[in-house]
Biotite code that builds the C-alpha atoms (Angstrom):
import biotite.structure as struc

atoms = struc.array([
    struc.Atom([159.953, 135.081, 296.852], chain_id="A", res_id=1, res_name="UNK", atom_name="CA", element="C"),
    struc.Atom([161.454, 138.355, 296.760], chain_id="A", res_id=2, res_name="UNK", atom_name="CA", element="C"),
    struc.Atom([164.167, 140.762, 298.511], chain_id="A", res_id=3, res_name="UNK", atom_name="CA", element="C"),
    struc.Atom([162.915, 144.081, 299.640], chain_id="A", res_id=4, res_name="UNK", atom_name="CA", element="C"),
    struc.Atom([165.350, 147.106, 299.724], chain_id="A", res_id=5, res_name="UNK", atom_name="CA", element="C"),
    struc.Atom([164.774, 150.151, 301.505], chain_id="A", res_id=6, res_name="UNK", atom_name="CA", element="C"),
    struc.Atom([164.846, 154.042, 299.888], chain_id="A", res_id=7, res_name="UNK", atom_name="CA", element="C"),
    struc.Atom([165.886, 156.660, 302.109], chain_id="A", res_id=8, res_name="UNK", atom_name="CA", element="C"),
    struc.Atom([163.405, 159.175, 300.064], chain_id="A", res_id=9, res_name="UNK", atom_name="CA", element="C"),
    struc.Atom([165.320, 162.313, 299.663], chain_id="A", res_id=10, res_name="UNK", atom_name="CA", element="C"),
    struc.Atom([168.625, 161.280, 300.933], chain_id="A", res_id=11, res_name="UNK", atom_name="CA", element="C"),
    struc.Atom([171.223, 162.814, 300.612], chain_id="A", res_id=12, res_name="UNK", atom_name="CA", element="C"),
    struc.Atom([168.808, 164.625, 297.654], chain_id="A", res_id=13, res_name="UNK", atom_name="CA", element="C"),
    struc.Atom([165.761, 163.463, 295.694], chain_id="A", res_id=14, res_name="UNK", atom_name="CA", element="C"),
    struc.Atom([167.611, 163.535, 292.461], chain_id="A", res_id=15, res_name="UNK", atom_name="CA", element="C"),
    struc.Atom([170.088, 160.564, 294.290], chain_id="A", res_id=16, res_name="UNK", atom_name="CA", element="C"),
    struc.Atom([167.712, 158.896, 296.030], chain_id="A", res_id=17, res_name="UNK", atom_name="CA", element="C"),
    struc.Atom([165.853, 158.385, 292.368], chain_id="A", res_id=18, res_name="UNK", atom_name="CA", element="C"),
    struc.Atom([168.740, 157.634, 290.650], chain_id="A", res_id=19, res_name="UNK", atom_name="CA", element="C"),
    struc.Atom([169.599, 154.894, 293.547], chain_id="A", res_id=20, res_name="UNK", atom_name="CA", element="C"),
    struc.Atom([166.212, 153.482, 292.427], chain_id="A", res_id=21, res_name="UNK", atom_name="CA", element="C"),
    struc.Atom([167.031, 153.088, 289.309], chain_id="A", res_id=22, res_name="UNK", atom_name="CA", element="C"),
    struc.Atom([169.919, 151.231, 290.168], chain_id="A", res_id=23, res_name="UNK", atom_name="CA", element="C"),
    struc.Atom([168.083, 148.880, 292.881], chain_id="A", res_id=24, res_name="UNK", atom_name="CA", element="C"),
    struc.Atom([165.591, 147.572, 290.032], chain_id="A", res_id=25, res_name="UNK", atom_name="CA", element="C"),
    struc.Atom([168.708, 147.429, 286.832], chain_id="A", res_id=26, res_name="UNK", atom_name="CA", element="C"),
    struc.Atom([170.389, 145.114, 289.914], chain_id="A", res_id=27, res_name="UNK", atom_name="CA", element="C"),
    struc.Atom([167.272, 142.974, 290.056], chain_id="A", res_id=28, res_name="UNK", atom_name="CA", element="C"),
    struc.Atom([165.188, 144.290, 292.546], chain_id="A", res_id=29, res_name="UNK", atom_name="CA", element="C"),
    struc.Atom([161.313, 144.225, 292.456], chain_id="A", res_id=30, res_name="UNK", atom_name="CA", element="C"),
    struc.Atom([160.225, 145.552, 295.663], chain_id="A", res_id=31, res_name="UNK", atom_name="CA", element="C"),
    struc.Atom([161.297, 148.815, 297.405], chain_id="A", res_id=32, res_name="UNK", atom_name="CA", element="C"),
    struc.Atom([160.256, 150.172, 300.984], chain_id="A", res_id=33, res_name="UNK", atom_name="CA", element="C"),
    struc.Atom([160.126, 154.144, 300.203], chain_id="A", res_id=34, res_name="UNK", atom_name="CA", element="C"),
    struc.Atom([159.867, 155.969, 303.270], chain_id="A", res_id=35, res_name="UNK", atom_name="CA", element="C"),
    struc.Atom([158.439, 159.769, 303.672], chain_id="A", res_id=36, res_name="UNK", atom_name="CA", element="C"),
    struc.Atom([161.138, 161.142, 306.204], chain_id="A", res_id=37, res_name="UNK", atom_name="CA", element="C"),
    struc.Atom([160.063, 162.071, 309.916], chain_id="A", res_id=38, res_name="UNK", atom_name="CA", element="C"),
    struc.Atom([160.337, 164.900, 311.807], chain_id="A", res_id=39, res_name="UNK", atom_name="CA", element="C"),
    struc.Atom([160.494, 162.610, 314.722], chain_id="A", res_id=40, res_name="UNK", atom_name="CA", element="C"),
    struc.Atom([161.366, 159.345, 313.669], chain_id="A", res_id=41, res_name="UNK", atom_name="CA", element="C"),
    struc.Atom([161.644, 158.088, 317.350], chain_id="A", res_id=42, res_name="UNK", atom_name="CA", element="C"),
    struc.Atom([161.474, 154.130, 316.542], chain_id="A", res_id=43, res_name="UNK", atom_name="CA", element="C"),
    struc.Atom([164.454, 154.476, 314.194], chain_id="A", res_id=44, res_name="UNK", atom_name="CA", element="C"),
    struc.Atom([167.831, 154.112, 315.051], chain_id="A", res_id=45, res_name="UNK", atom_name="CA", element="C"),
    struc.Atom([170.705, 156.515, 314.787], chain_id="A", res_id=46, res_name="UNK", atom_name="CA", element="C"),
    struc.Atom([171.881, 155.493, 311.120], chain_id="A", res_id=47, res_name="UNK", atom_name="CA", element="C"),
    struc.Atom([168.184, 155.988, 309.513], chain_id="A", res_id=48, res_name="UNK", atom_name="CA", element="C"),
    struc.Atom([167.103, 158.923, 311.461], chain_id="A", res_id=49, res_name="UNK", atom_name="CA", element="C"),
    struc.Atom([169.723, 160.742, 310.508], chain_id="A", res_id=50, res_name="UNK", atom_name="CA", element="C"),
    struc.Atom([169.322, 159.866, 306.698], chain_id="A", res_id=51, res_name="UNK", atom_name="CA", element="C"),
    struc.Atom([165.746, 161.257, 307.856], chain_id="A", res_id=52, res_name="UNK", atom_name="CA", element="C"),
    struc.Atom([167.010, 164.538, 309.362], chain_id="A", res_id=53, res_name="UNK", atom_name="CA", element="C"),
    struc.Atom([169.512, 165.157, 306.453], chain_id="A", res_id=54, res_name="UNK", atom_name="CA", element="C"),
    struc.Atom([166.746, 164.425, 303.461], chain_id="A", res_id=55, res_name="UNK", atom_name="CA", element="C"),
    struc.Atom([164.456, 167.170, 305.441], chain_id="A", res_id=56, res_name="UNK", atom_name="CA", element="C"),
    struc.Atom([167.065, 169.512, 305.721], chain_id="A", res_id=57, res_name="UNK", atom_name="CA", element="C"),
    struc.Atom([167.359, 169.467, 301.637], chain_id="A", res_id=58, res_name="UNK", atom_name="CA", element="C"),
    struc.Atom([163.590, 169.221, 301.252], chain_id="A", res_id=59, res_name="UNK", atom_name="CA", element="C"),
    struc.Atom([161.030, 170.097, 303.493], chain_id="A", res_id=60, res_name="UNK", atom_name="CA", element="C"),
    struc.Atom([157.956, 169.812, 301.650], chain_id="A", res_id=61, res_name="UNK", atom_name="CA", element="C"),
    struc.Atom([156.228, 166.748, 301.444], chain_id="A", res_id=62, res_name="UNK", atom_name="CA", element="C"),
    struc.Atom([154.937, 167.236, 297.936], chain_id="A", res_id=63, res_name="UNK", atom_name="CA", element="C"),
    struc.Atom([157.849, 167.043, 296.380], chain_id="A", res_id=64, res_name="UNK", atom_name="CA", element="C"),
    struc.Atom([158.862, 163.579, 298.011], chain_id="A", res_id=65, res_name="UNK", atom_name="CA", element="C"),
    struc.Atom([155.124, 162.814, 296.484], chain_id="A", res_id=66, res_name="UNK", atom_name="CA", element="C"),
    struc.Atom([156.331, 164.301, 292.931], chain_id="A", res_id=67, res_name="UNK", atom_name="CA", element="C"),
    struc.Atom([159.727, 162.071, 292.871], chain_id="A", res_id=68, res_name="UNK", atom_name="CA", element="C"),
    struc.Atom([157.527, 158.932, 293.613], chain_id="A", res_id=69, res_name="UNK", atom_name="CA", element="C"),
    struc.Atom([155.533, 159.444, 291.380], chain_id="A", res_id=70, res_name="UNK", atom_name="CA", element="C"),
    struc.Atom([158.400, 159.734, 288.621], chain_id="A", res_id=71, res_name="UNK", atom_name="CA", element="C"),
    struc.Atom([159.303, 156.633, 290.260], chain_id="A", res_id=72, res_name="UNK", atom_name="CA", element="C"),
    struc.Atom([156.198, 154.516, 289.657], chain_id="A", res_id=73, res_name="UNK", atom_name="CA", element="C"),
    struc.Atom([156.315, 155.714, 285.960], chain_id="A", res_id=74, res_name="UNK", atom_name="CA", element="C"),
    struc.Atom([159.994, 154.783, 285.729], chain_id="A", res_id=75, res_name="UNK", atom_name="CA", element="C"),
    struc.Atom([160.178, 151.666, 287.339], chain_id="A", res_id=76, res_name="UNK", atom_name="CA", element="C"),
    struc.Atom([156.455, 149.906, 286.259], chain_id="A", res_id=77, res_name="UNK", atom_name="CA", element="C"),
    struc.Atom([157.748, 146.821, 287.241], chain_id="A", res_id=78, res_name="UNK", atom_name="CA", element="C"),
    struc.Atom([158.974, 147.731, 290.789], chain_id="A", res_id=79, res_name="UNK", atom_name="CA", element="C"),
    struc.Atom([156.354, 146.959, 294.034], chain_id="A", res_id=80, res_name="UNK", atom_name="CA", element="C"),
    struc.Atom([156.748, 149.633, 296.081], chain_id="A", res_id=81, res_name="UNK", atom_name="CA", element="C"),
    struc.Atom([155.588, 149.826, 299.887], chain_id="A", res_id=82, res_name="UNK", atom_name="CA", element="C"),
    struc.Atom([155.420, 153.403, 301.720], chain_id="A", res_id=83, res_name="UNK", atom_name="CA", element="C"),
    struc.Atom([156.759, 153.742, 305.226], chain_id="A", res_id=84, res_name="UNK", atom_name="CA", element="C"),
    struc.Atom([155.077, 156.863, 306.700], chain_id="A", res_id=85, res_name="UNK", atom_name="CA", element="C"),
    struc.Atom([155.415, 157.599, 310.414], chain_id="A", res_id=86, res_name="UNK", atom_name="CA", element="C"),
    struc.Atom([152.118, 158.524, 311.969], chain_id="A", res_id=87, res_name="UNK", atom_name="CA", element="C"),
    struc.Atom([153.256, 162.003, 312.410], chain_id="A", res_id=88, res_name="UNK", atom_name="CA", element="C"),
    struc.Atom([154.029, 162.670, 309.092], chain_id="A", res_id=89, res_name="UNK", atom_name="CA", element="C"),
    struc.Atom([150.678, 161.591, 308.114], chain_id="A", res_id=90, res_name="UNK", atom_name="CA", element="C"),
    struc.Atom([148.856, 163.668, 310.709], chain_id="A", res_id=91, res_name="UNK", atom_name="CA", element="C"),
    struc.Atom([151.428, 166.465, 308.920], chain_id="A", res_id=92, res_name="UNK", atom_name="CA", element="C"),
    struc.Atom([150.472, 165.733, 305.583], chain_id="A", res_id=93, res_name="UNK", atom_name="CA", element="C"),
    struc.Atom([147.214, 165.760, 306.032], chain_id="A", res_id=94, res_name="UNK", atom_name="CA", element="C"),
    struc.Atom([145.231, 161.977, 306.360], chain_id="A", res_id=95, res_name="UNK", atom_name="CA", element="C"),
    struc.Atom([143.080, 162.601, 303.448], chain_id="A", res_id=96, res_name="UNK", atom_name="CA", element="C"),
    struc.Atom([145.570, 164.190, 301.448], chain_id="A", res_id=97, res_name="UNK", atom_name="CA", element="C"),
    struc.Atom([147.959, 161.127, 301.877], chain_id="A", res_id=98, res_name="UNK", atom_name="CA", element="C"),
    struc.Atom([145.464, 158.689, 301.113], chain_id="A", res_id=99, res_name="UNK", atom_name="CA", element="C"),
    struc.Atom([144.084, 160.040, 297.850], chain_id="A", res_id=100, res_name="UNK", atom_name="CA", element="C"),
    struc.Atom([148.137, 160.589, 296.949], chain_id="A", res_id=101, res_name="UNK", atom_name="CA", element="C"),
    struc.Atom([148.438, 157.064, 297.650], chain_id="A", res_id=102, res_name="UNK", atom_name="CA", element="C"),
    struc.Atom([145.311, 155.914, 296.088], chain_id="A", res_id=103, res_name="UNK", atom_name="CA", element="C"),
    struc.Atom([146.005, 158.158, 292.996], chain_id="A", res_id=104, res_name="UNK", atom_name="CA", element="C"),
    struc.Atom([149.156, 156.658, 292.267], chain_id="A", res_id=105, res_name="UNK", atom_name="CA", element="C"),
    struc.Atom([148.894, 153.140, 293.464], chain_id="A", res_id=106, res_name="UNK", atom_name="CA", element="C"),
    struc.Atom([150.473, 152.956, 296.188], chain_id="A", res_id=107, res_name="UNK", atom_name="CA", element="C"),
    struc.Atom([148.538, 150.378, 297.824], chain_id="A", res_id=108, res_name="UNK", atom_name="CA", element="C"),
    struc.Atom([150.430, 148.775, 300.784], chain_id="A", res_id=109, res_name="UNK", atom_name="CA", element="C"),
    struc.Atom([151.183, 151.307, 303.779], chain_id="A", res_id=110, res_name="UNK", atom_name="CA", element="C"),
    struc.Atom([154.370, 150.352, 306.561], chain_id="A", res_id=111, res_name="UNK", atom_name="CA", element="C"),
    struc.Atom([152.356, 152.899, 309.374], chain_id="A", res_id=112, res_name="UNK", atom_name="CA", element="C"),
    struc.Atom([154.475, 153.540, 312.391], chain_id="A", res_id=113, res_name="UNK", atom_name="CA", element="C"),
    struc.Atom([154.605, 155.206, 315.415], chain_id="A", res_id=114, res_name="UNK", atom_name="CA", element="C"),
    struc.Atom([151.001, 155.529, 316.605], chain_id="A", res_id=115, res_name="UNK", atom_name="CA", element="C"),
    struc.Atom([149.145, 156.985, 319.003], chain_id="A", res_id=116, res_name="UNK", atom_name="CA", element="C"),
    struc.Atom([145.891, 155.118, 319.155], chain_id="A", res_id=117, res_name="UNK", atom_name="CA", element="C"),
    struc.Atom([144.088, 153.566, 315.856], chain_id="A", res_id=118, res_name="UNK", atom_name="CA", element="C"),
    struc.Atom([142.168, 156.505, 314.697], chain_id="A", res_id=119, res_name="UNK", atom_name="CA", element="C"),
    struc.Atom([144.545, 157.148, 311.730], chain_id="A", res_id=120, res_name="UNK", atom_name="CA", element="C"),
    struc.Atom([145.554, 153.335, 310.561], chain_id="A", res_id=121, res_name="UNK", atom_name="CA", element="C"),
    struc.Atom([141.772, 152.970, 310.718], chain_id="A", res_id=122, res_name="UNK", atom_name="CA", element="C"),
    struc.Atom([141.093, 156.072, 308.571], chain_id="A", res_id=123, res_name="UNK", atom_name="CA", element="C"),
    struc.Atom([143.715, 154.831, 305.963], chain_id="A", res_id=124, res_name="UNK", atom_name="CA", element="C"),
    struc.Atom([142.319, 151.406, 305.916], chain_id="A", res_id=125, res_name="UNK", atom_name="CA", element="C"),
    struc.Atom([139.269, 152.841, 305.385], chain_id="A", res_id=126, res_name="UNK", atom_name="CA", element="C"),
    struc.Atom([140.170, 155.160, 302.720], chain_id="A", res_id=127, res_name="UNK", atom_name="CA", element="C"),
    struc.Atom([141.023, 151.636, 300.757], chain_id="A", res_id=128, res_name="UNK", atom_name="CA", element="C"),
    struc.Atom([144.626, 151.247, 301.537], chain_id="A", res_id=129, res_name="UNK", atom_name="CA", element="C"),
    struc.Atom([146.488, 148.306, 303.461], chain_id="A", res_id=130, res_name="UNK", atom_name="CA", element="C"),
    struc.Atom([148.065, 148.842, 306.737], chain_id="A", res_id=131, res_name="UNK", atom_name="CA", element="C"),
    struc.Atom([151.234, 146.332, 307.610], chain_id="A", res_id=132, res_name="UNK", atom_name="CA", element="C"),
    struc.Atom([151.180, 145.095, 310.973], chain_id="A", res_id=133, res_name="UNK", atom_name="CA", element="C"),
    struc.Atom([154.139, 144.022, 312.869], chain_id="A", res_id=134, res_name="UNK", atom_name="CA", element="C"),
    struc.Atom([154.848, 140.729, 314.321], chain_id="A", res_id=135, res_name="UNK", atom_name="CA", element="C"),
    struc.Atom([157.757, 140.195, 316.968], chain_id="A", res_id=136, res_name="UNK", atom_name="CA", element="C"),
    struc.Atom([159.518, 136.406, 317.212], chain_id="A", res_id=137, res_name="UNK", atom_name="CA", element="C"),
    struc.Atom([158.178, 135.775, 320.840], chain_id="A", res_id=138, res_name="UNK", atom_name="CA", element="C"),
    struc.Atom([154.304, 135.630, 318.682], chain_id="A", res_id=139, res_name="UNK", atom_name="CA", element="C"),
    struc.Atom([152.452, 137.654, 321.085], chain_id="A", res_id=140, res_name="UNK", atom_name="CA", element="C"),
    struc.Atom([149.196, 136.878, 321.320], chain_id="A", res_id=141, res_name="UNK", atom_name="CA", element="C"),
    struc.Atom([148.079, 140.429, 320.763], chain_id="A", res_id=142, res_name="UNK", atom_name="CA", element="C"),
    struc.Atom([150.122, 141.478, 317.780], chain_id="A", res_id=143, res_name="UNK", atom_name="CA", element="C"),
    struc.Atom([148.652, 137.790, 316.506], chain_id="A", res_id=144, res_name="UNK", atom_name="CA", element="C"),
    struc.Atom([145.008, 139.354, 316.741], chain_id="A", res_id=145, res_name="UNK", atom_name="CA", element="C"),
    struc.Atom([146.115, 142.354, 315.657], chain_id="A", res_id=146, res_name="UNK", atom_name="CA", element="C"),
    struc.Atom([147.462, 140.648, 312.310], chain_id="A", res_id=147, res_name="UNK", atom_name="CA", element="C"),
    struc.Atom([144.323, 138.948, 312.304], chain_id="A", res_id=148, res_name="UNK", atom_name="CA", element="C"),
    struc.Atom([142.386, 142.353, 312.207], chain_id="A", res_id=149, res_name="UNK", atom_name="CA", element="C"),
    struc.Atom([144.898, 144.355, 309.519], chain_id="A", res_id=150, res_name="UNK", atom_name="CA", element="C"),
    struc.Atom([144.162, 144.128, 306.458], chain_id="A", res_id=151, res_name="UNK", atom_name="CA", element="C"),
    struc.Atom([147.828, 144.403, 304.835], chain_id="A", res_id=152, res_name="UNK", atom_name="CA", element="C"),
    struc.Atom([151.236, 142.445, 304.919], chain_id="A", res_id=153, res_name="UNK", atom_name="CA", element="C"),
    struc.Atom([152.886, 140.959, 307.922], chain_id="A", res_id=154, res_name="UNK", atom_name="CA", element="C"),
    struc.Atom([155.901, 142.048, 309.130], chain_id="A", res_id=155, res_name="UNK", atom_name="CA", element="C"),
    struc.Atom([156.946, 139.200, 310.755], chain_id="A", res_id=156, res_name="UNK", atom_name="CA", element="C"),
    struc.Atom([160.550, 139.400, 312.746], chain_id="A", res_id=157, res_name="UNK", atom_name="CA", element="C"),
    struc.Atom([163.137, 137.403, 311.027], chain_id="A", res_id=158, res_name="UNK", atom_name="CA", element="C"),
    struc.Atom([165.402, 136.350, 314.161], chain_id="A", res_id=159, res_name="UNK", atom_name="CA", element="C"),
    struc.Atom([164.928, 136.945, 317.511], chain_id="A", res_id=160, res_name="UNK", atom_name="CA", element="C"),
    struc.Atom([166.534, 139.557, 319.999], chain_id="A", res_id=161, res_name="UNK", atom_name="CA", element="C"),
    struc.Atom([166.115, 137.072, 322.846], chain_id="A", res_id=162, res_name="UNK", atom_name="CA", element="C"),
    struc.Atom([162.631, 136.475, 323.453], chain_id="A", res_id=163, res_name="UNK", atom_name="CA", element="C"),
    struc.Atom([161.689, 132.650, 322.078], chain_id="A", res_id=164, res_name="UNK", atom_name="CA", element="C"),
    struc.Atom([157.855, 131.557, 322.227], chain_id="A", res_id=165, res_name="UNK", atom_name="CA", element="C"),
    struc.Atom([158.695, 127.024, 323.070], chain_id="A", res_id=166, res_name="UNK", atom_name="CA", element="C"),
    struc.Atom([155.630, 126.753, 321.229], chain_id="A", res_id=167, res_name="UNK", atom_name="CA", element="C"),
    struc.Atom([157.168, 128.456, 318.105], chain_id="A", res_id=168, res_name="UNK", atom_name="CA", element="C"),
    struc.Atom([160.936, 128.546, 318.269], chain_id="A", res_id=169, res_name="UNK", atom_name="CA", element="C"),
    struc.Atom([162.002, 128.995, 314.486], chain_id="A", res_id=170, res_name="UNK", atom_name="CA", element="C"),
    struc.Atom([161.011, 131.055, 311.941], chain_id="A", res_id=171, res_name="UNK", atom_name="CA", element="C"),
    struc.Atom([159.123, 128.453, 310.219], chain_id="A", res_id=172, res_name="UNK", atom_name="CA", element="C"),
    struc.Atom([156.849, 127.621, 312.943], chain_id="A", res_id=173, res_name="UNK", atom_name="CA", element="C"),
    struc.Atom([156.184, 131.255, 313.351], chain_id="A", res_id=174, res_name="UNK", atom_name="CA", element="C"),
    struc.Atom([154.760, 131.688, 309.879], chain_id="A", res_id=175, res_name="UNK", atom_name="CA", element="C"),
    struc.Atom([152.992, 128.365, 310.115], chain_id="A", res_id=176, res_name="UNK", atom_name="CA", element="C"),
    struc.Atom([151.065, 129.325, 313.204], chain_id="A", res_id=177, res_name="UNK", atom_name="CA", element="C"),
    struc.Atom([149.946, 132.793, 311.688], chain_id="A", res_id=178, res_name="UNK", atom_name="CA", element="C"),
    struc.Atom([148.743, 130.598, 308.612], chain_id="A", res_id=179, res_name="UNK", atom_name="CA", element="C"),
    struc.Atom([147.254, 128.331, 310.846], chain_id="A", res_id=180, res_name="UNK", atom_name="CA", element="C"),
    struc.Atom([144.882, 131.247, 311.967], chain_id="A", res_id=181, res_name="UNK", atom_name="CA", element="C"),
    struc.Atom([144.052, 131.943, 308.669], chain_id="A", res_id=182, res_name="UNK", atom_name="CA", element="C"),
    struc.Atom([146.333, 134.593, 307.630], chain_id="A", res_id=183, res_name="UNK", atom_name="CA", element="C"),
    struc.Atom([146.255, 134.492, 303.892], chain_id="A", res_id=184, res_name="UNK", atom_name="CA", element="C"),
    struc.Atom([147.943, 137.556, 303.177], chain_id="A", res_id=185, res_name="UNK", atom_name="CA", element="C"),
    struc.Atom([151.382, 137.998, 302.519], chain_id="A", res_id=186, res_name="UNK", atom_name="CA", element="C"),
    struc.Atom([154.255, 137.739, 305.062], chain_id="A", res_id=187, res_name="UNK", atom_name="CA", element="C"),
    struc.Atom([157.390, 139.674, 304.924], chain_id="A", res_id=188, res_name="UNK", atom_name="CA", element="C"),
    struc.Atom([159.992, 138.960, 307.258], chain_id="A", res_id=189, res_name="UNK", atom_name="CA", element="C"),
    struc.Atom([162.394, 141.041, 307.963], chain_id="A", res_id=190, res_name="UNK", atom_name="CA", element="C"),
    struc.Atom([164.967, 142.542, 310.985], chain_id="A", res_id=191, res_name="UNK", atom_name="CA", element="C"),
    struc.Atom([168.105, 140.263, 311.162], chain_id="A", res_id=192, res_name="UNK", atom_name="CA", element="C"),
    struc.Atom([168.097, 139.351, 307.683], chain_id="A", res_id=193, res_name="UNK", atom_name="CA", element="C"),
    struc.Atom([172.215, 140.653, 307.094], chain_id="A", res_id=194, res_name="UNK", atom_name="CA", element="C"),
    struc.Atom([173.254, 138.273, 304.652], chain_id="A", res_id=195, res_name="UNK", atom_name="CA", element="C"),
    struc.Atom([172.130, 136.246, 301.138], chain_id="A", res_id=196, res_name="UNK", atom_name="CA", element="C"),
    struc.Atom([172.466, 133.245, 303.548], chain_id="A", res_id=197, res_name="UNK", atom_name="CA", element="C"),
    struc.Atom([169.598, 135.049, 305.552], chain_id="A", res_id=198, res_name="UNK", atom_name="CA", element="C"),
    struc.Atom([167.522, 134.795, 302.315], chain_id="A", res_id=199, res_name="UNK", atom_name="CA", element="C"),
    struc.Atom([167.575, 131.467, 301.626], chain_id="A", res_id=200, res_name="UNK", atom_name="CA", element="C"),
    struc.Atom([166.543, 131.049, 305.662], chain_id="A", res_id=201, res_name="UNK", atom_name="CA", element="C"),
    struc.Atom([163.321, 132.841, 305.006], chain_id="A", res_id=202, res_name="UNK", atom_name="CA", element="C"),
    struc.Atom([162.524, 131.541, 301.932], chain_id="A", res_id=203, res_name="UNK", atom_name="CA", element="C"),
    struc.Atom([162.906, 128.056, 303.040], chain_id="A", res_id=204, res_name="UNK", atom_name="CA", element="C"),
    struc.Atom([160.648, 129.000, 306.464], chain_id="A", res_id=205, res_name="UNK", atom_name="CA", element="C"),
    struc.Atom([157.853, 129.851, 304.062], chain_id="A", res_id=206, res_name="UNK", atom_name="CA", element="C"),
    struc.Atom([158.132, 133.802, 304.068], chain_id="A", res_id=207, res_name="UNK", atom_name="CA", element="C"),
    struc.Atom([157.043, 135.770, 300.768], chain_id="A", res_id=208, res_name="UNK", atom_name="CA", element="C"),
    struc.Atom([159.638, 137.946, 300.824], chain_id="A", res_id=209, res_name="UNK", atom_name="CA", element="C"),
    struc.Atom([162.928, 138.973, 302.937], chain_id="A", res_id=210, res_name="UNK", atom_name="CA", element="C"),
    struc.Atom([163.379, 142.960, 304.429], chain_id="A", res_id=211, res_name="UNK", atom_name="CA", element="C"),
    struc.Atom([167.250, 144.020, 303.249], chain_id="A", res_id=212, res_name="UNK", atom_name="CA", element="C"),
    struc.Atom([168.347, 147.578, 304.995], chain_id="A", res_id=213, res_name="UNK", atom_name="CA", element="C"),
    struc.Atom([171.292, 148.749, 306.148], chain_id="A", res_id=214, res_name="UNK", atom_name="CA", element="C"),
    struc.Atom([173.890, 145.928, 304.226], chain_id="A", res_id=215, res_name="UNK", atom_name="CA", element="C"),
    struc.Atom([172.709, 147.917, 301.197], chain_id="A", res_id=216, res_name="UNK", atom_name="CA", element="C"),
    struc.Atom([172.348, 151.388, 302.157], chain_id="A", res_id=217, res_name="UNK", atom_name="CA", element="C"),
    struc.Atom([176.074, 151.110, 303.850], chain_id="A", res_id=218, res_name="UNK", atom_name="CA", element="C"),
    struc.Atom([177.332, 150.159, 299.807], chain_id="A", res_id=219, res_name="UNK", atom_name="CA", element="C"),
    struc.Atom([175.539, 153.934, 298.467], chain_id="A", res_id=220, res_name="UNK", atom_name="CA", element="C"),
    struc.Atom([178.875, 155.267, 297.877], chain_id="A", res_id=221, res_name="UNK", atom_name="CA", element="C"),
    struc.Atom([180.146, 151.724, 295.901], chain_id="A", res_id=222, res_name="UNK", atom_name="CA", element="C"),
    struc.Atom([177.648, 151.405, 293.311], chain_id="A", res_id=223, res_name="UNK", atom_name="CA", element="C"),
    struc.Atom([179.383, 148.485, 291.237], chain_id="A", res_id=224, res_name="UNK", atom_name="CA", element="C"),
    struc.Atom([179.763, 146.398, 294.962], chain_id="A", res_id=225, res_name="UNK", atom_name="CA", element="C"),
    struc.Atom([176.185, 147.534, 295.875], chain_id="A", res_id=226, res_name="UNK", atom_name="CA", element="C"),
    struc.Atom([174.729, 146.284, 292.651], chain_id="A", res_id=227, res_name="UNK", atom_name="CA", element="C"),
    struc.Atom([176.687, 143.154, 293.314], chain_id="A", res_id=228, res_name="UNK", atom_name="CA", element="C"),
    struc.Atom([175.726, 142.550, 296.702], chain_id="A", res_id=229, res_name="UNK", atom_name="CA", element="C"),
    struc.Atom([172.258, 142.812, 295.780], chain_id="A", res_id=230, res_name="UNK", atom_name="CA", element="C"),
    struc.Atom([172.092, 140.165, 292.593], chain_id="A", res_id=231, res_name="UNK", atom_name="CA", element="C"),
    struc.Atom([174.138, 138.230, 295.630], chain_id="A", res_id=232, res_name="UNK", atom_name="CA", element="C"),
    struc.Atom([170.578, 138.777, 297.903], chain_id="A", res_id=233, res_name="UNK", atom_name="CA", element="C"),
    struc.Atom([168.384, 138.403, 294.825], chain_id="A", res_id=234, res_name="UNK", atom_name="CA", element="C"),
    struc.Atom([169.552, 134.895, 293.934], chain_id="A", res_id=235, res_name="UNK", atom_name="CA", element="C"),
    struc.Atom([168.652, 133.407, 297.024], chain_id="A", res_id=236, res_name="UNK", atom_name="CA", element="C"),
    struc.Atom([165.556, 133.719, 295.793], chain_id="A", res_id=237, res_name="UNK", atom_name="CA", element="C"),
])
């Protein structure tokens, strides 16, 4: 069981956003959620798309977020590291130019949002990468084929917003049913997860590892109480 933490890549520079790295993995952290920064990072709320807009505005050119990760990987050998890339961005990149970067460098497992149709996720799965695929709390039926079809993690929702399948009202039985259909691969869970406590819920419903976001990236400016609160997440463990 692990905590994931999530790297605004370039924010407020690439120099910090390294160095905040750094820092993640000294705290104890093992898995990071790197994101290439959208142009239009429509699915993203106010706080992260404007971590987005500000990281572009210092760097626009996408091979020089590729450069820092890279420094990363060599860095940080024992750090996981999962790559969020909006569709767009891809498309912007280039599809066979971010697959080979990927490939290249080992970045295996791909967090693909915001798409049009499945031309692209197909093309990267393809290319020999994994593709995530997201799983709301209500289990519907066709995000549980879907999941079935990927070939990467699940993202499975930690709480719900609301909307509670009877036949699967906790987290546990969530996870259980998508093992049930033979989902072997692992399952992340994450959105809701805002305290250690939160941890500890996941862990105990079976989940591989626990999303953490914005409790951390609101500390940036604290580095001795962000270190903290993360060894806080990481022992829940």
């Amino acid at each position: 069981m692990e905590i994931i933490l999530y790297l605004s890549n370039g924010y407020p520079t690439l120099e910090s956003s390294f160095s905040t790295a750094i820092e993640y993995a000294d705290a104890g952290c093992r898995m990071m959620e790197i994101d290439f920064p959208s142009r239009d990072p429509y699915l993203e709320g106010d706080y992260i798309a404007d971590r987005m807009a500000k990281a572009l505005e210092v760097c626009d050119d996408y091979e020089k977020y590729m450069e820092s990760m890279v420094r990363l990987k060599e860095r940080l050998p024992e750090v996981h590291f999962l790559v969020l890339a909006y569709e767009n961005t891809v498309e912007e990149i280039g599809a066979d130019r971010f697959i080979q970067f990927c490939r290249e460098n080992d970045f295996e497992d791909v967090l693909l949002v915001g798409l049009k149709d499945e031309k692209i996720k197909n093309q990267i799965m393809e290319g020999g990468l994994k593709v995530s695929c997201y799983v709301q709390f209500h289990m519907l039926p066709e995000e549980i084929e879907s999941a079935k079809a990927s070939n990467g993690f699940v993202y499975m929702q930690a709480k719900p917003n609301g909307n509670i399948n009877p036949d699967y009202p906790t987290l546990e039985s969530c996870i259980k049913h998508l093992r049930d259909c033979g989902i072997e691969r692992p399952i992340y869970c994450g959105v809701g997860v805002h305290a250690p406590e939160d941890v500890k819920m996941v862990k105990d419903a079976g989940g591989d590892a626990a999303f953490v976001g914005s409790t951390i990236l609101k500390l940036h400016e604290d580095v001795p109480a962000m270190k903290d609160m993360i060894r806080r997440y990481k022992a829940q463990c």
